[in-house]
DRENTIPA-874293 format. One record per atom (N, C-alpha, C): residue in one letter; y, x, z. Coordinates in pm, whole numbers, padded with zeros to 5 digits, always signed. Each point is the difference from the previous one (the first is absolute). Layout:
! residues N
AYXZ...
END
This chain:
! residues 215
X+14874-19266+07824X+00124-00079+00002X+00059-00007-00141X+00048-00134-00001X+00043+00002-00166X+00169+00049-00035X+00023+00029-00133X+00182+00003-00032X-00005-00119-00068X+00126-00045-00008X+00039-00106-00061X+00122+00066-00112X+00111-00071-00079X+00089+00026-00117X+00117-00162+00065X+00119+00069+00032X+00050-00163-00001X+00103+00082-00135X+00038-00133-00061X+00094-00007-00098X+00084-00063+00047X+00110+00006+00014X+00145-00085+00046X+00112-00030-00063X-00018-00163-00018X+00129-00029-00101X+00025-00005-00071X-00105+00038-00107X+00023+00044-00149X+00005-00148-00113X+00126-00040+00059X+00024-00177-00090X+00119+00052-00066X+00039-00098-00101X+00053-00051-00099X+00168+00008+00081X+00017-00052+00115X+00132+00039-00010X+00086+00135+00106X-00152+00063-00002X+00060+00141+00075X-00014+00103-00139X-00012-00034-00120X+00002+00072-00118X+00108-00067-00090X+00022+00072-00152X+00081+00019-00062X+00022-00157-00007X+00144-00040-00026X+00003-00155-00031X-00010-00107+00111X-00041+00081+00120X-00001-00060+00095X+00101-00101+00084X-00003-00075+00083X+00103-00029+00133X+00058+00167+00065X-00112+00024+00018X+00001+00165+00130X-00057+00127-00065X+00042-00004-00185X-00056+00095-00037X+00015+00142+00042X-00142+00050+00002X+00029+00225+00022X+00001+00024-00096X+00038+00117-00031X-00023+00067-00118X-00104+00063-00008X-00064+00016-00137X-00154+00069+00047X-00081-00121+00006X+00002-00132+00064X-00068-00055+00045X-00140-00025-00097X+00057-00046-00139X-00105-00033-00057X-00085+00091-00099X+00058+00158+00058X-00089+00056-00026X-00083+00063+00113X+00011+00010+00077X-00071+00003+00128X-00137-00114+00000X+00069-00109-00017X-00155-00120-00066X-00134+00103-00069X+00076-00001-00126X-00107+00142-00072X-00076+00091+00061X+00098+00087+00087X-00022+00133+00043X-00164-00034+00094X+00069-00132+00108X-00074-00075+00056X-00207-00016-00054X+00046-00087-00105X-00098-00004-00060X-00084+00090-00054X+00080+00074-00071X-00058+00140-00003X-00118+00102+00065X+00060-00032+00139X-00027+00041+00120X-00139-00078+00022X+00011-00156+00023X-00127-00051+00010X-00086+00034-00052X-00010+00008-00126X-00048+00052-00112X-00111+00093+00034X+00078+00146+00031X-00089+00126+00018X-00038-00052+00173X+00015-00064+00076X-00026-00010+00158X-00018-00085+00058X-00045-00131-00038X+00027-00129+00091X-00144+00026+00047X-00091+00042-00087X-00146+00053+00125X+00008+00050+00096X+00095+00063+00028X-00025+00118+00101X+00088-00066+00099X+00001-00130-00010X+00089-00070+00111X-00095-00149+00037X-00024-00028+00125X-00100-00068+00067X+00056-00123-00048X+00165-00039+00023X+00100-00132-00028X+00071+00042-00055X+00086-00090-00065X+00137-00014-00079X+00044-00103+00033X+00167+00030+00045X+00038-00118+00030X+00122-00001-00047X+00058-00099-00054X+00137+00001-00061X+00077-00102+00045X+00152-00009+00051X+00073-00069+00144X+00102-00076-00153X+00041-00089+00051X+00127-00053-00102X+00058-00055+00114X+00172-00023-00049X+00075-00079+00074X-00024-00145+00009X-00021-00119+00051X+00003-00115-00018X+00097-00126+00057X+00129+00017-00056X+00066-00034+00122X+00002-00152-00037X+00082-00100+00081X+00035-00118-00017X+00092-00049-00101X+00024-00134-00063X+00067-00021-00095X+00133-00013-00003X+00004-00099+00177X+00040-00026+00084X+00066+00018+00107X+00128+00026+00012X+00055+00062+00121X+00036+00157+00001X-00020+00080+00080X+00094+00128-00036X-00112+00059+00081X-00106-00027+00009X-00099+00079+00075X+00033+00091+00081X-00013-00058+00114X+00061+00038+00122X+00085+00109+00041X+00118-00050-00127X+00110+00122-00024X-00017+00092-00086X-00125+00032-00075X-00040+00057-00050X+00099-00010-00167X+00000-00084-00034X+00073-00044-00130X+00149-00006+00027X+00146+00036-00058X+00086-00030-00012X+00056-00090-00067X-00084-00160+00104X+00069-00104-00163X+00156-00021+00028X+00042-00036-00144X+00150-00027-00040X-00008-00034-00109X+00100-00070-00092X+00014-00073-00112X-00054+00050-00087X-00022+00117-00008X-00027+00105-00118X-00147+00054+00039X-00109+00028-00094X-00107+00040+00046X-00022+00146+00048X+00127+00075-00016X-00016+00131+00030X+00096+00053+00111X+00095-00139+00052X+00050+00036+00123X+00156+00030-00085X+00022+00022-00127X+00075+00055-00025X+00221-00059+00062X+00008-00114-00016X+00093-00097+00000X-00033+00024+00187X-00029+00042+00084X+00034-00005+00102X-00009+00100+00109X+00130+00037+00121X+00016+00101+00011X-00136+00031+00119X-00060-00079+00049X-00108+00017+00092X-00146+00014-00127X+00005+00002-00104X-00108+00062-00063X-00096+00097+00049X-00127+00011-00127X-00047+00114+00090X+00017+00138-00001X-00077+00080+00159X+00076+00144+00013X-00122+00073-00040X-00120-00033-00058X-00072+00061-00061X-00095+00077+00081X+00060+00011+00153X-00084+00032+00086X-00085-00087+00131X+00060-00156-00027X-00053-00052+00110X+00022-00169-00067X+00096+00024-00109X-00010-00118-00086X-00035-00004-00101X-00037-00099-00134X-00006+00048-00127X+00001-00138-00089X+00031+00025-00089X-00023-00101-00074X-00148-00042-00044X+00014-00164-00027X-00135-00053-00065X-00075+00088-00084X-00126-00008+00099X-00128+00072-00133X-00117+00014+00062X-00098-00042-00089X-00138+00002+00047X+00003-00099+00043X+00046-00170-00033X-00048-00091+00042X-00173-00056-00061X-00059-00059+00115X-00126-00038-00047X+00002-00061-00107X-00121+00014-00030X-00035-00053-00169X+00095+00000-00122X+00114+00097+00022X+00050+00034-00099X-00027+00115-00064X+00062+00035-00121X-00043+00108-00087X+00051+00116+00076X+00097+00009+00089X+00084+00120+00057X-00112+00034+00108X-00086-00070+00033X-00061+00027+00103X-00135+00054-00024X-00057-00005-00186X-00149+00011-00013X+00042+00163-00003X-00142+00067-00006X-00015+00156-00029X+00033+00010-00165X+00034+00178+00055X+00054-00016-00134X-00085+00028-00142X+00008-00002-00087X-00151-00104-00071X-00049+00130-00089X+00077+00190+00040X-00095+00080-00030X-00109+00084+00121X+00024-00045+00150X-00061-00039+00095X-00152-00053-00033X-00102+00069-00005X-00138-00062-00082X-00052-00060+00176X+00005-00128-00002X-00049-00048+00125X-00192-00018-00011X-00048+00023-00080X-00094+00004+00021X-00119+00129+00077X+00087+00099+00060X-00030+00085+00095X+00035-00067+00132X+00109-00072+00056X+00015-00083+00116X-00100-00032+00047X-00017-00013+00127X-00126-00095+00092X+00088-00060+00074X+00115-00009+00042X+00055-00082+00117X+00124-00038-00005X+00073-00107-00041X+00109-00024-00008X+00082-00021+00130X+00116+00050+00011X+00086-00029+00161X+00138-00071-00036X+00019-00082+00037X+00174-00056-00017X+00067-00005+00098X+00086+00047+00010X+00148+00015+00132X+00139-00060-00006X+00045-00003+00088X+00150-00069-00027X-00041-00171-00059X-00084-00035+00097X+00015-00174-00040X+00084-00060+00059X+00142+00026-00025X+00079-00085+00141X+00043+00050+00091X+00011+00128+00016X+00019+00110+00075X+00057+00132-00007X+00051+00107-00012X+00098+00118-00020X-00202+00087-00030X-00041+00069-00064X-00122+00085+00015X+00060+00100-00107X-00074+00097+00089X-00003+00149-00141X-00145+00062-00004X-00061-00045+00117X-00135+00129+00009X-00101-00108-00065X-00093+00062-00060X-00150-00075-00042X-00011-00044+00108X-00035+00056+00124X-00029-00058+00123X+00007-00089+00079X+00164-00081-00060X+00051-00108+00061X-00061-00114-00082X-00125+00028-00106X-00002-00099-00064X-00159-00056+00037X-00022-00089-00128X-00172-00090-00005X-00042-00021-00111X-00156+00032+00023X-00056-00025-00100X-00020-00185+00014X-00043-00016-00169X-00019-00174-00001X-00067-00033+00088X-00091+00049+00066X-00086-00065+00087X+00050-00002+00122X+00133+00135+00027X+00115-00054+00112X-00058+00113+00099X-00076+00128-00047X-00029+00104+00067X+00111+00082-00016X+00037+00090+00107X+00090+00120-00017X-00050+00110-00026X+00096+00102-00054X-00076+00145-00080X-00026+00107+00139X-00004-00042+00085X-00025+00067+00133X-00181-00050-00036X+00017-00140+00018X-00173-00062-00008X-00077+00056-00126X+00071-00001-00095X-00038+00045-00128X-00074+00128+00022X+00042+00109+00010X-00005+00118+00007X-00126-00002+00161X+00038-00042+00112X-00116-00025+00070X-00121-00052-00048X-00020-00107-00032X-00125-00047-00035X-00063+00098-00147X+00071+00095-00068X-00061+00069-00059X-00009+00180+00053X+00011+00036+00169X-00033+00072+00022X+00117+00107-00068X+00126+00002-00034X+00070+00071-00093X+00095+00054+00138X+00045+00147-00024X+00053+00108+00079X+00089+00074-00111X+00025+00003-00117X+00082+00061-00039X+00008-00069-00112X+00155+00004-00049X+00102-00115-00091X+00080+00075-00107X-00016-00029-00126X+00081+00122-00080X+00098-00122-00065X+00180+00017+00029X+00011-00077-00063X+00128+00018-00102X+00014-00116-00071X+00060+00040-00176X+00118-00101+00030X+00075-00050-00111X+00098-00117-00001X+00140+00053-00026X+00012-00145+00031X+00214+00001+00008X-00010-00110+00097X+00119+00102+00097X+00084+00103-00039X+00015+00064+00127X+00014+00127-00008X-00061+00113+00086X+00105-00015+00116X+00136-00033-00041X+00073+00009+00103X-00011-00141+00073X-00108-00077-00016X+00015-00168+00069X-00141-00023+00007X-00040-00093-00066X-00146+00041+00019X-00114+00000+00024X+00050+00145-00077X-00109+00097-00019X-00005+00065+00157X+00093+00031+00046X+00054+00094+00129X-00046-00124+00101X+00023-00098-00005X-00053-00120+00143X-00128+00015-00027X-00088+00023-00115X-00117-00045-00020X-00094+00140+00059X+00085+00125+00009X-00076+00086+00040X+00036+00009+00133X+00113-00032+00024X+00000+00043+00166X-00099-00098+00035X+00027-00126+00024X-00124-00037+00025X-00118-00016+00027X-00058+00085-00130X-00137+00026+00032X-00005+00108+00013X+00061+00115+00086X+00053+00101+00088X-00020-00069+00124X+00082-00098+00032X-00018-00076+00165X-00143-00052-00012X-00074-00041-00094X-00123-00096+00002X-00132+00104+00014X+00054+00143+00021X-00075+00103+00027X-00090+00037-00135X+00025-00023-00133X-00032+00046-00121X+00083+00148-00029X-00096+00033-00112X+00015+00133-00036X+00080-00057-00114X+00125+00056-00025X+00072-00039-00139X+00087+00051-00066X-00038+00003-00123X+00015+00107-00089X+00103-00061-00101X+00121+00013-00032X+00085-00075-00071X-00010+00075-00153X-00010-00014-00148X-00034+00116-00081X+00204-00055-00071X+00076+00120+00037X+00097+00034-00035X+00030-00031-00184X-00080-00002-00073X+00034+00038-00130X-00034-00221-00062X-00072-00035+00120X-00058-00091-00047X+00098-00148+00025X+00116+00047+00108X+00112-00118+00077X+00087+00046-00088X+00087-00093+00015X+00144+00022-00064X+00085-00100+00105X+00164+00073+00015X+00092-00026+00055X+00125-00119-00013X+00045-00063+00060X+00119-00004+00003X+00113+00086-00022X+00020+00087+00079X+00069+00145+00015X-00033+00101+00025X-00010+00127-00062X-00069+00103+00038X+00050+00059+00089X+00095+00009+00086X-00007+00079+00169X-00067-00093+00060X+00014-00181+00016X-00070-00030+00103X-00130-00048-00028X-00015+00009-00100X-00186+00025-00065X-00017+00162+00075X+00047+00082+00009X-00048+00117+00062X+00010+00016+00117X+00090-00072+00076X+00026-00043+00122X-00144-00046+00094X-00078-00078-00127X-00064-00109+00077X-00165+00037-00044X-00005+00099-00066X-00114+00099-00007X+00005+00074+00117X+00128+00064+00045X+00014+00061+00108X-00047-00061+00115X+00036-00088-00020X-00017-00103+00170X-00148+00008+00012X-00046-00036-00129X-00150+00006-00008X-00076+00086+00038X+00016+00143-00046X-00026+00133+00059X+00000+00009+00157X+00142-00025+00050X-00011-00016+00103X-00072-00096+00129X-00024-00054-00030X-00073-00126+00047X-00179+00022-00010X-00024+00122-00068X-00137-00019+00014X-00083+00024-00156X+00074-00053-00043X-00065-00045-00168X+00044+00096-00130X-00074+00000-00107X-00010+00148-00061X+00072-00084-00135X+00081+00117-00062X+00046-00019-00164X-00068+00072-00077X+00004+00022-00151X-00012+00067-00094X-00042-00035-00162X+00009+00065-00073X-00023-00022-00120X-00161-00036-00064X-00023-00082-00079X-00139-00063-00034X+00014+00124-00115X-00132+00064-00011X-00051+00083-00118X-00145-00064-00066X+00022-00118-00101X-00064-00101-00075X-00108+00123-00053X+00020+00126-00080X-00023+00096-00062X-00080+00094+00074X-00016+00066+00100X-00039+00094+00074X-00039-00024+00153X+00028-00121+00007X-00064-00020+00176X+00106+00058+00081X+00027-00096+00091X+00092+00046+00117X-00105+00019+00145X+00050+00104+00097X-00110+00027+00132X+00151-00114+00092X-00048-00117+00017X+00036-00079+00082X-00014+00034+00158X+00066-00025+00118X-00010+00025+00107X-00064-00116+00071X-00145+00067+00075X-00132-00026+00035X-00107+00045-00043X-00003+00079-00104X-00046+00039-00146X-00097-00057-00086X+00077-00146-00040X-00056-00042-00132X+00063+00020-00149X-00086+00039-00074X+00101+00041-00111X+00003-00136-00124X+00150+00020-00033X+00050-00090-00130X-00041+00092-00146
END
């Protein structure tokens, strides 16, 4: 049975300068890469999720439009938890990866939120309009290690998820970055609970992963 690597999110406006910047974000890109670097062998797929939303409309609530692109000038703006301001529209720059992200380890691109409220890789498609449920089936894959921003959104939909999709999944703590750090820890927790494993990537010395394959 194979592992796969998803990467999540790692665009242009969930980093510094962003619409929805984290902090950290664009060095996490690096860290990221880094990572590929010493390990993308030892992973059957790679798959990396971006937001793709519409240009158009408020995606199905998803966007807080108002006069202002950040919601600001109005008191129904967004609450950051179920609304948000514009970002990651298609084919814009806010929406490409972020460009120290070395995509040439990728095998599978996924886009989510076309028109729709999405947080998990899961809710999304590849170009050819397969889901990462199919993805991961047709390559025989049982366990999911995954990276991104942002741990408390998600990163956290993207693992429960493939927690419910009956994958083994391994979130590497050092490798996500937050919104907020209680409910970035919050939502590692949930993760834990739910089935699915945390911990720190050791690039340097090999980590004993649970199933026992080692990093």
């Amino acid at each position: 049975m194979a592992r796969a690597l998803l990467i999540t999110d790692v665009q242009n406006d969930f980093t510094e300068g962003g619409a929805l910047a984290v902090d950290g974000g664009a060095a996490l890109a690096e860290r990221i890469t880094a990572f590929l670097r010493r390990h993308a062998d030892e992973y059957d797929v790679v798959v990396a999720s971006r937001d793709w939303h519409d240009a158009t409309g408020d995606n199905g609530g998803h966007f807080a439009v108002t006069d202002s692109p950040d919601g600001s000038d109005s008191p129904d703006g967004p609450d950051f938890r179920n609304t948000w301001p514009v970002h990651c529209v298609a084919d814009t720059p806010g929406a490409e990866y972020h460009p120290a992200l070395d995509l040439s380890f990728v095998d599978v691109h996924v886009r989510k939120g076309q028109g729709e409220p999405a947080y998990s890789a899961f809710e999304g498609t590849t170009d050819a309009g397969a889901d990462l449920v199919d993805v991961f089936f047709d390559r025989d894959v049982h366990a999911v290690d995954i990276v991104g921003i942002a741990t408390d959104h998600c990163v956290r939909a993207s693992a429960l998820d493939g927690v419910h999709a009956g994958l083994d999944v391994f979130v590497y703590e050092d490798l996500v970055v937050g919104i907020d750090p209680a409910s970035s820890e919050a939502a590692l927790e949930e993760v834990r609970d739910d089935g699915g494993h945390t911990g720190r990537s050791d690039m340097d010395e090999g980590r004993q992963r649970p199933g026992g394959a080692v990093l």
